[in-house]
C-alpha positions as CSV (number, residue, x, y, z in Angstrom):
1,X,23.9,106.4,47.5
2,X,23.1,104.7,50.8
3,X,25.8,102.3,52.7
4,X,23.3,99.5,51.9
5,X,23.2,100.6,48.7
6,X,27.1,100.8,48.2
7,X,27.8,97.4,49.8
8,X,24.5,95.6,47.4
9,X,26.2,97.3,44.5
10,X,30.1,96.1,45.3
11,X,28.1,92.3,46.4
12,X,26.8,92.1,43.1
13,X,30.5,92.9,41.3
14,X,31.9,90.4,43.5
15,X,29.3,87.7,43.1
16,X,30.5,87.4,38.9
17,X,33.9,86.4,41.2
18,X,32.7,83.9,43.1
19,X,32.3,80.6,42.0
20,X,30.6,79.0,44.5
21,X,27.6,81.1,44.6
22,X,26.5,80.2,48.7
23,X,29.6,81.9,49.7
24,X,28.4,85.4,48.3
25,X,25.3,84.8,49.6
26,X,26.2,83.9,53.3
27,X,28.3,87.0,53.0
28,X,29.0,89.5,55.7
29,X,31.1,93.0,55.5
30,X,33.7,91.1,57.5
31,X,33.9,88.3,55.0
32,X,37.9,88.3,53.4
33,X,37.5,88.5,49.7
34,X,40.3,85.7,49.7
35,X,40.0,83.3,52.4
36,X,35.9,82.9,52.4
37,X,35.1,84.0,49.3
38,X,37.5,81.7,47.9
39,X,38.4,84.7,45.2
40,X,41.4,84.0,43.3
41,X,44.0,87.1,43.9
42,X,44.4,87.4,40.5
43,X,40.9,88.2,39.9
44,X,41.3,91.1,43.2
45,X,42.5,93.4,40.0
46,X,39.3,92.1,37.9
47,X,37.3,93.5,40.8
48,X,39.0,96.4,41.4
49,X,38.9,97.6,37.6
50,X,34.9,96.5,37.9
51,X,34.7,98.9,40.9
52,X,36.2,101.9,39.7
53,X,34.4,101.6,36.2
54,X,31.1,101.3,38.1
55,X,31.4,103.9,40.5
56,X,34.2,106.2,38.5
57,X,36.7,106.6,41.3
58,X,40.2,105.1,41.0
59,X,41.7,102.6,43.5
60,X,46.0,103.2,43.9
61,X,48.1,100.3,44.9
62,X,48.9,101.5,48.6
63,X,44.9,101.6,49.1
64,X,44.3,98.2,47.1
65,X,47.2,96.5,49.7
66,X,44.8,97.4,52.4
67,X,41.6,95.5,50.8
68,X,40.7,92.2,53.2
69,X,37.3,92.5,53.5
70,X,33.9,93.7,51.7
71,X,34.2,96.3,54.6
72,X,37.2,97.5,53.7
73,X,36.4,97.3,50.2
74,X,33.4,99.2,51.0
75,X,34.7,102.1,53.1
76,X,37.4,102.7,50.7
77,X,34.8,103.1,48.2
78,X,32.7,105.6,50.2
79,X,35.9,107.6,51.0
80,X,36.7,107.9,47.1
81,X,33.0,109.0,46.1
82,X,32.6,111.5,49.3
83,X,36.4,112.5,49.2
84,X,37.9,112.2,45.8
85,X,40.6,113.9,47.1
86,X,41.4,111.2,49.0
């Protein structure tokens, strides 16, 4: 899977987050899931269950502390499939 790929994929799990749709689309990989995607932080865990179903890795707690942005979100997610030792 391609880094565009990846981050389409994890844009499309966060858009069912999203309420107001033109925030997802105006995204970039620096956008905070929080602050400009207006995400609720209790839906952070509906995301995170969404990603490791999709792409069968599993997210702990230390490395789901460190999730601002769809860039983070997206490297983490690329470590875990190249490195699932990681």
């Amino acid at each position: 899977m391609t880094a565009t790929e990846l981050n389409d994929k994890i844009i499309e799990i966060l858009s069912k987050y999203v309420f107001n749709k033109k925030l997802i689309l105006n995204a970039t990989p620096d956008s905070r899931l929080i602050k400009d995607l207006k995400i609720n932080s209790a839906r952070v865990v509906d995301i995170v269950l969404d990603i490791e179903d999709v792409f069968e890795v599993e997210i702990d707690n230390k490395s789901l502390e460190k999730i601002k942005t769809i860039s983070d979100l997206s490297s983490l997610v690329n470590l875990l499939i190249t490195n699932p030792e990681s």
